[in-house]
N, CA, C and O atoms as CSV, one atom per row, in Angstrom:
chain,resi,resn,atom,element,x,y,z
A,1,UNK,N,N,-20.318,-93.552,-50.439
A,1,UNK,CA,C,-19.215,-93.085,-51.277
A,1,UNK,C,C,-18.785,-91.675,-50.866
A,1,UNK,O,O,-17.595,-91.370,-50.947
A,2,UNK,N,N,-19.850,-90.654,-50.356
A,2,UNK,CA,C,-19.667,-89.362,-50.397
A,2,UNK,C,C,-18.564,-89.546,-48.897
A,2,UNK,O,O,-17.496,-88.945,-48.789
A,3,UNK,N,N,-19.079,-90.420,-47.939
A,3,UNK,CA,C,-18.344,-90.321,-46.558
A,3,UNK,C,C,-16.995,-90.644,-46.826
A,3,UNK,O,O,-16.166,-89.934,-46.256
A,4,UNK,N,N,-16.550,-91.606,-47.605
A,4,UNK,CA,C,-15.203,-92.126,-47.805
A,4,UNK,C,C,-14.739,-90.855,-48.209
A,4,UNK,O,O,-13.813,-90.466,-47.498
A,5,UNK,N,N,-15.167,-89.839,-49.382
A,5,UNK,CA,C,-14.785,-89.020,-49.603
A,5,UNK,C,C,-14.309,-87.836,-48.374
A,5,UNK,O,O,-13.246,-87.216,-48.359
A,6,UNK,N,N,-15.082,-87.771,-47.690
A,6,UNK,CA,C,-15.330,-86.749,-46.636
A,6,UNK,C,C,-14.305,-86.811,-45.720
A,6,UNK,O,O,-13.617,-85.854,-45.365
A,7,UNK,N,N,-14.169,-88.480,-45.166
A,7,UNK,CA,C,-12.910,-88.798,-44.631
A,7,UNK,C,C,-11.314,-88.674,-45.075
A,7,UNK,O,O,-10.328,-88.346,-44.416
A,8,UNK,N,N,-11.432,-88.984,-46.157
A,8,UNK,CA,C,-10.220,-88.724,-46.578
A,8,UNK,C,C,-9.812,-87.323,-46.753
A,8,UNK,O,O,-8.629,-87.003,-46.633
A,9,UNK,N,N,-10.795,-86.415,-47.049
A,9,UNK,CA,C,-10.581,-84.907,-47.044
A,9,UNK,C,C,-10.415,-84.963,-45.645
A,9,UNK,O,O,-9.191,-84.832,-45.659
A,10,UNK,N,N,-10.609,-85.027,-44.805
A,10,UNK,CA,C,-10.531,-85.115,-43.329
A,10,UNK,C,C,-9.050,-85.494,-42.862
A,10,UNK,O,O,-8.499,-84.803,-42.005
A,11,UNK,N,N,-8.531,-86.392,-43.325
A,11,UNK,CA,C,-6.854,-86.900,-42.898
A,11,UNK,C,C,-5.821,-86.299,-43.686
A,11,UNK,O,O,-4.691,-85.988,-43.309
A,12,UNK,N,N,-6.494,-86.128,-45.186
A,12,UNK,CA,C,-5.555,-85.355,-45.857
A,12,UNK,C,C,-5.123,-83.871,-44.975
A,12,UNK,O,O,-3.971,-83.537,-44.697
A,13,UNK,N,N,-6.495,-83.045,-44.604
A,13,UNK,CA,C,-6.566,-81.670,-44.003
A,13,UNK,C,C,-5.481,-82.211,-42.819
A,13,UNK,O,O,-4.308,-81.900,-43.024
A,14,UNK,N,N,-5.751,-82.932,-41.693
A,14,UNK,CA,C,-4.961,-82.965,-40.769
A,14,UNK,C,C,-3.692,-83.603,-40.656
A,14,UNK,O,O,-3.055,-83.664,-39.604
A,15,UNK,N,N,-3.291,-84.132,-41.870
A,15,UNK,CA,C,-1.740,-84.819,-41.862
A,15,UNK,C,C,-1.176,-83.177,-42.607
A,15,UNK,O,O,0.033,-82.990,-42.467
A,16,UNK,N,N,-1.829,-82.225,-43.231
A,16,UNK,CA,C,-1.218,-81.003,-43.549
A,16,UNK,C,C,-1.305,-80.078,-41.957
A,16,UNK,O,O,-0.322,-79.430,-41.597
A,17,UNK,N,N,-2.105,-80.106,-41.423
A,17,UNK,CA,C,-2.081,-79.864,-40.311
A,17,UNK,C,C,-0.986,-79.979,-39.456
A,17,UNK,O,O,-0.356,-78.980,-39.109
A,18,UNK,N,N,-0.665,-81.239,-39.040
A,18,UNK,CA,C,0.522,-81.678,-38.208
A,18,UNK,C,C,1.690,-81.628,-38.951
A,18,UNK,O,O,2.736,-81.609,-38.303
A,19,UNK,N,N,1.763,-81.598,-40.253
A,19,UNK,CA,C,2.968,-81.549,-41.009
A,19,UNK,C,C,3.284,-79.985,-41.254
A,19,UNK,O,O,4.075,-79.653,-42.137
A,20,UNK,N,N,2.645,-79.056,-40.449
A,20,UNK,CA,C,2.734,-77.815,-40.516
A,20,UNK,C,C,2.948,-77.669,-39.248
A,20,UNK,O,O,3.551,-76.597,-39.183
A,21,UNK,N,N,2.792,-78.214,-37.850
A,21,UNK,CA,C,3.123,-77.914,-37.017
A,21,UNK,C,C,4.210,-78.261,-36.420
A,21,UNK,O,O,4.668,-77.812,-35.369
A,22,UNK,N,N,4.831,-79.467,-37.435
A,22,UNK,CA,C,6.191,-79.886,-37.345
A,22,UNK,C,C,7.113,-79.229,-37.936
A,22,UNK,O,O,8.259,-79.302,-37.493
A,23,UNK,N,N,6.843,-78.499,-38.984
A,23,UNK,CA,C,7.910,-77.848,-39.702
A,23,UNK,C,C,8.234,-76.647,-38.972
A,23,UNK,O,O,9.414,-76.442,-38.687
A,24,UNK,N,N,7.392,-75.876,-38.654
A,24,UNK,CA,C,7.202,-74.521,-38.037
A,24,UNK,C,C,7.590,-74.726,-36.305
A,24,UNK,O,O,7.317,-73.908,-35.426
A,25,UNK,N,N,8.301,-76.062,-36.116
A,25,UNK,CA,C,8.238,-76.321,-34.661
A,25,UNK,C,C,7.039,-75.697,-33.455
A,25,UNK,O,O,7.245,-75.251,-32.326
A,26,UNK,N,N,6.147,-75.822,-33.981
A,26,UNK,CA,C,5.175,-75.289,-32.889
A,26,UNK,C,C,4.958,-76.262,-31.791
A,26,UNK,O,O,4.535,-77.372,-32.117
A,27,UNK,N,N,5.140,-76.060,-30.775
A,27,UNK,CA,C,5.339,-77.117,-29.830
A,27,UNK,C,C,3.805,-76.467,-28.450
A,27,UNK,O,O,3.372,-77.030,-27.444
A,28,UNK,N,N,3.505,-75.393,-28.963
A,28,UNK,CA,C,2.995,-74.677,-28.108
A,28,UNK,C,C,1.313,-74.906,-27.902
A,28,UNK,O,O,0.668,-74.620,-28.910
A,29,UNK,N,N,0.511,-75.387,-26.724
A,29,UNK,CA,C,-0.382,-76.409,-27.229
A,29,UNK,C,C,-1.622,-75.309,-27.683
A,29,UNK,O,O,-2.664,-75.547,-28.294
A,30,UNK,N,N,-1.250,-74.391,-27.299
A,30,UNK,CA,C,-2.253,-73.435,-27.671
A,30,UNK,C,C,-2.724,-73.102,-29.477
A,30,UNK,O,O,-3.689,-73.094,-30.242
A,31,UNK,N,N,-1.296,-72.867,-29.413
A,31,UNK,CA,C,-1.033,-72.553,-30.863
A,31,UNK,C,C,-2.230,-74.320,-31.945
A,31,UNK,O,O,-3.081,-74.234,-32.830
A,32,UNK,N,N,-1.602,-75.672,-31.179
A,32,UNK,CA,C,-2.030,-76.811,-32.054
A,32,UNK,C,C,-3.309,-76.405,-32.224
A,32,UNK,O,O,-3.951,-76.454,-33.274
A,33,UNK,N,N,-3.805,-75.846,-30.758
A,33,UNK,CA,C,-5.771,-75.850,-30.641
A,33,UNK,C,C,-6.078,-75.523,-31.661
A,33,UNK,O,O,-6.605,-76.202,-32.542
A,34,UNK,N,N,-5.657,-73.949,-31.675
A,34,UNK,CA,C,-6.081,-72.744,-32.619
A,34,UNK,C,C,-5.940,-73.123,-34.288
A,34,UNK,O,O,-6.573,-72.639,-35.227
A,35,UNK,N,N,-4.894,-74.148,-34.298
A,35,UNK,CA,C,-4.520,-74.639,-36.188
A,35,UNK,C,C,-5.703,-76.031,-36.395
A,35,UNK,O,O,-6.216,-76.344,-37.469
A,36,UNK,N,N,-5.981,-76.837,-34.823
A,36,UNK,CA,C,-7.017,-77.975,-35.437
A,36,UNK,C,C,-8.768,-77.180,-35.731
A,36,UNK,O,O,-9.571,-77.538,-36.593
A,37,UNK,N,N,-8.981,-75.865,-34.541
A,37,UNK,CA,C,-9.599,-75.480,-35.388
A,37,UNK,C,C,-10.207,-74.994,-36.340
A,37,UNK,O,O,-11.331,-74.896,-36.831
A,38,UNK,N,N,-9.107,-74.695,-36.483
A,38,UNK,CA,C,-9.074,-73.929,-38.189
A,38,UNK,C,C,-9.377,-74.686,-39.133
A,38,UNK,O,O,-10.036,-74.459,-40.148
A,39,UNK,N,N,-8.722,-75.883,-38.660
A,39,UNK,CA,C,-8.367,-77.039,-40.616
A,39,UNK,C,C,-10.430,-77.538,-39.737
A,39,UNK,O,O,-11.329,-77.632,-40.572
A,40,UNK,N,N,-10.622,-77.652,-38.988
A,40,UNK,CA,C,-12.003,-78.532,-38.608
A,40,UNK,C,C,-12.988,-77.545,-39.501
A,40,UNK,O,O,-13.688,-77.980,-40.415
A,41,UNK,N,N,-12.934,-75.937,-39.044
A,41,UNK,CA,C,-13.139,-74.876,-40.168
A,41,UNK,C,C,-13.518,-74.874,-41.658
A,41,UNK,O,O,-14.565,-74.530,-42.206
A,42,UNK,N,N,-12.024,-75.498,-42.303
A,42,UNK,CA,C,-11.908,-75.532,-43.139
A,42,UNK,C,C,-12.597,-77.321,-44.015
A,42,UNK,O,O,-12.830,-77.482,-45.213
A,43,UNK,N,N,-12.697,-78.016,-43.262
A,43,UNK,CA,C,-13.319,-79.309,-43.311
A,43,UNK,C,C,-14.992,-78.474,-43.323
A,43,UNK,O,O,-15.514,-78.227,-44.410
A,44,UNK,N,N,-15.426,-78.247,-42.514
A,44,UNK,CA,C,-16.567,-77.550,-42.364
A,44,UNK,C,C,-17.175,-77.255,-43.900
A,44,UNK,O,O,-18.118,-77.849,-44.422
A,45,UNK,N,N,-16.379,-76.181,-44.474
A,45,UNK,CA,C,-16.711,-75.436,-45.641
A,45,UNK,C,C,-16.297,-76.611,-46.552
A,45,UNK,O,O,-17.325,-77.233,-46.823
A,46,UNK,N,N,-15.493,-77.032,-46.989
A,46,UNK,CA,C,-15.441,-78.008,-47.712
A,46,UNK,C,C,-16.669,-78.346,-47.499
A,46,UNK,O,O,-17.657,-77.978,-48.135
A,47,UNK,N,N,-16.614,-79.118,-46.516
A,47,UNK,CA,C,-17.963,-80.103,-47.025
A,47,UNK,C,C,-19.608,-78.999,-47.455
A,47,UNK,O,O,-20.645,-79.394,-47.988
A,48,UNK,N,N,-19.347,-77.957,-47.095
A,48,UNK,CA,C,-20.554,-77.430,-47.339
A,48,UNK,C,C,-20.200,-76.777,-49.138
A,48,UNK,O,O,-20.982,-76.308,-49.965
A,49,UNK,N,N,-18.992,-76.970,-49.195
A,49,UNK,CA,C,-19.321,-76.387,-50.987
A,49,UNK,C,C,-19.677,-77.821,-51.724
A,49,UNK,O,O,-20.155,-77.660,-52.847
A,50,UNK,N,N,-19.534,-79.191,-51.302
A,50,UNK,CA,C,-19.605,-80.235,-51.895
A,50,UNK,C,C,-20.525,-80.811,-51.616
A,50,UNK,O,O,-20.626,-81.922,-52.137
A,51,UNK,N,N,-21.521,-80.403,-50.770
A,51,UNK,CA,C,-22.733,-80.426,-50.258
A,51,UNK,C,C,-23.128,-81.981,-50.033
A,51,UNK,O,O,-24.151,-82.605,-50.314
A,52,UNK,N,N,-21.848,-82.377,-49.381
A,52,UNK,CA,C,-21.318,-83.674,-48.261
A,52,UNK,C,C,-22.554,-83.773,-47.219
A,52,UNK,O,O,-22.632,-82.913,-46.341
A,53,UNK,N,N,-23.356,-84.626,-47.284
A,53,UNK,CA,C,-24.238,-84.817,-45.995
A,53,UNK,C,C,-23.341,-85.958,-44.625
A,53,UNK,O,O,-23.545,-87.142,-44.359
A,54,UNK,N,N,-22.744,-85.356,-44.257
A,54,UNK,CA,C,-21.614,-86.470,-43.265
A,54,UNK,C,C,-22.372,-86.231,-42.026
A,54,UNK,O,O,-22.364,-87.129,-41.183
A,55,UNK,N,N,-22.867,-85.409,-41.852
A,55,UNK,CA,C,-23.060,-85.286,-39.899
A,55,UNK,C,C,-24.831,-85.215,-40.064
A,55,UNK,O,O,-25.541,-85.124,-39.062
C-alpha cells in the first residue's frame, strides 16, 4: 500500500515537473537535469518524512 503511495507521489512530482518545464519553455537539457534532480530531491524527503520504506 505504502509503494502505490510512493509511486504516485512520484508521477504526481514529475508530471509538475514537466508541466513546469513546458510552461517556462525550458528547452535547455541542462536546465531539465538540474529540475529532475531536484523533484528526485524532493521525492527523497518526502518519502523520508513519511517514513516510506520503497528502496
Amino acid at each position: 500500500m505504502k509503494n502505490i503511495v510512493f509511486l504516485i507521489l512520484v508521477i504526481l512530482d514529475l508530471i509538475i515537473i514537466f508541466s513546469l518545464t513546458y510552461y517556462f519553455k525550458i528547452i535547455n537539457q541542462q536546465q531539465c537535469m538540474i529540475l529532475l534532480i531536484l523533484s528526485f530531491i524532493i521525492v527523497l524527503l518526502i518519502k523520508d518524512l513519511f517514513k516510506i520504506n520503497y528502496f
